[in-house]
C-alpha positions in Angstrom: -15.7 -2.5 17.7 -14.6 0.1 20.3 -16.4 3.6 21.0 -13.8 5.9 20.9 -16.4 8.6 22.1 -16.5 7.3 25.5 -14.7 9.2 27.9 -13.1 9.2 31.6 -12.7 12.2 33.9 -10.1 13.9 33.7 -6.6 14.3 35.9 -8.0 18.3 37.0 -11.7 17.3 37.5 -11.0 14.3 39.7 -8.6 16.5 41.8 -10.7 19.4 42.0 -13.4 17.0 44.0 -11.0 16.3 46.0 -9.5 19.2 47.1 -13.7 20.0 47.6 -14.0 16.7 49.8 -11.1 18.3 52.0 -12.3 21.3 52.7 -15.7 20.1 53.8 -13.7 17.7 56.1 -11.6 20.3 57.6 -15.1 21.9 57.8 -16.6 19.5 59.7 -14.7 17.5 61.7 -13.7 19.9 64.3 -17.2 20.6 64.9 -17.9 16.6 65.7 -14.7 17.2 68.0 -16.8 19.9 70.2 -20.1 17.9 70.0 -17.8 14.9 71.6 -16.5 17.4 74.1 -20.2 18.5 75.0 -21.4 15.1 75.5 -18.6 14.3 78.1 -20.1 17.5 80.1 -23.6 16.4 79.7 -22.8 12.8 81.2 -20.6 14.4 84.2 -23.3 16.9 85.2 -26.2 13.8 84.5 -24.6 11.3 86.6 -24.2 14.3 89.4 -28.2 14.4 89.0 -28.6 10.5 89.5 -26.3 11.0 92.3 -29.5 12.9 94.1 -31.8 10.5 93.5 -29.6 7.8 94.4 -28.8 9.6 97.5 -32.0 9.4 99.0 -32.6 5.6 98.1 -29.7 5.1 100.0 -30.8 7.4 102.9 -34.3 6.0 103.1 -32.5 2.3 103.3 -30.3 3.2 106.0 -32.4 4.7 108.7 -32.4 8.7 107.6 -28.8 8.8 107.5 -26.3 9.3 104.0 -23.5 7.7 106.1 -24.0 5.3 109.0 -20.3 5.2 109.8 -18.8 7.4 112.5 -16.0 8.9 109.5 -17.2 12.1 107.7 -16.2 11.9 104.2 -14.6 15.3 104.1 -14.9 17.1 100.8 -11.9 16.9 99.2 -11.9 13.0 99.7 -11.5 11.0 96.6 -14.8 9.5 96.0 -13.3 6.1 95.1 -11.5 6.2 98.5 -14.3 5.7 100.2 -15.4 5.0 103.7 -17.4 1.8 104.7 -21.2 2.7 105.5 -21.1 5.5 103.3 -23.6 6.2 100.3 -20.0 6.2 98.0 -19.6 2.6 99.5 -19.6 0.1 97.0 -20.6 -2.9 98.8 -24.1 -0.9 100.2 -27.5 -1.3 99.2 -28.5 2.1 97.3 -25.2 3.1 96.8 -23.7 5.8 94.7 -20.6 3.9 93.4 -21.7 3.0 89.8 -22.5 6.5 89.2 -19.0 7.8 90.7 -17.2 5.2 88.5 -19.5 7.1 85.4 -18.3 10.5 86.1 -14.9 9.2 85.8 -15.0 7.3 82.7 -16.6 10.5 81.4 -13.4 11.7 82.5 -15.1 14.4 85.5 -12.3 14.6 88.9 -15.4 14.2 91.6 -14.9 14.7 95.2 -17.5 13.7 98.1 -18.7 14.7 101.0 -21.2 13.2 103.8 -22.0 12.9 107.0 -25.0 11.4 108.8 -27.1 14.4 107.6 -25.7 15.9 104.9 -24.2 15.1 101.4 -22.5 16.8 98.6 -20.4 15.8 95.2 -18.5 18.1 92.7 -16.7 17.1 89.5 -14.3 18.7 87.1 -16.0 19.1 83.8 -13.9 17.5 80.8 -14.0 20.5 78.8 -11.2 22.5 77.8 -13.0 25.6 79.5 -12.5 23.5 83.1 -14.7 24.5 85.8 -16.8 22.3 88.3 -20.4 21.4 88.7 -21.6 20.6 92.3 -24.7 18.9 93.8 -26.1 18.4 97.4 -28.5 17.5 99.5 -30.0 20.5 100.2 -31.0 20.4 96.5 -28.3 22.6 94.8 -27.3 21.5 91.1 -25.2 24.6 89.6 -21.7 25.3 88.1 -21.6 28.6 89.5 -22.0 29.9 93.3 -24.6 31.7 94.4 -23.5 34.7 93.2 -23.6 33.7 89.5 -19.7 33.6 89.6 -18.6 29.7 87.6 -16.5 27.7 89.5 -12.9 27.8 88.4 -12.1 24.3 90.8 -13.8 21.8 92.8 -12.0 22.5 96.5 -9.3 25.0 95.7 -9.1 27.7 93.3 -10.8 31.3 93.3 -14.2 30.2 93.2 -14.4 26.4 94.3 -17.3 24.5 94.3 -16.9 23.0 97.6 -14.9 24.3 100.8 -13.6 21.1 102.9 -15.9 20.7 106.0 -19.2 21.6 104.8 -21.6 19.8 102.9 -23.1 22.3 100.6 -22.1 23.8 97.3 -21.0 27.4 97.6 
């Protein structure tokens, strides 16, 4: 014998939670869009920090120097492009290569500079605000110049990071 009190939901009540499911979706998933966005910025401006440490590794295996070859990387130099006997080299002890390769997958634009003495790398940020964030040797991690003014570029722009031919941030 069948219960004919048992009942199922009905057509309005099964599309009322539904229509509540999509709103909390259209709630939420631009918000997981931003917290992606955020975590591509936090692994640019990290591996710039590695960059420092790996920096000095690669100084205090090569005799004092960040780039034992006679060719400056200038700033504005790709930092894939690089120059043999630098600390962008891939094929050196200590190098900095792995952590340029990061910054791009995080999908960062960085640009190098060194010289015997001196070093210094900006990136883009991948954020749909732009701007840069520059390190260097002399111990500078900021995305804004000294000034408090946020970098707009990495070598060009209003307020770039880096000017070509120095190795500092601005």
């Amino acid at each position: 014998m069948k219960n004919k009190n048992v009942r199922g939901f009905t057509l309005i009540e099964l599309l009322v939670v539904i229509a509540i499911i999509g709103i909390l979706a259209a709630v939420i998933l631009p918000s997981l869009g931003s917290s992606r966005e955020k975590g591509k910025e936090t692994a640019v401006k990290a591996q710039l920090a590695n960059i420092r440490s790996q920096a000095e590794l690669y100084n205090q295996t090569n005799g004092g120097e960040y780039n034992t070859s006679a060719t400056v990387v200038d700033a504005g130099a790709s930092c894939t492009a690089t120059v043999t006997g630098s600390m962008y080299d891939s094929t050196a002890t200590n190098n900095a290569a792995t952590l340029i390769a990061g910054i791009i997958t995080a999908g960062g634009v960085p640009t190098c500079y060194s010289s015997s003495s001196d070093w210094a790398v900006a990136s883009t940020l991948p954020t749909t605000a732009g701007g840069a964030w520059c390190v260097d040797s002399k111990g500078t991690s900021r995305g804004a110049d000294a000034s408090g003014t946020a970098y707009d570029s990495v070598t060009g722009g209003t307020t770039p990071a880096l000017t070509v031919g120095t190795a500092s941030c601005n």
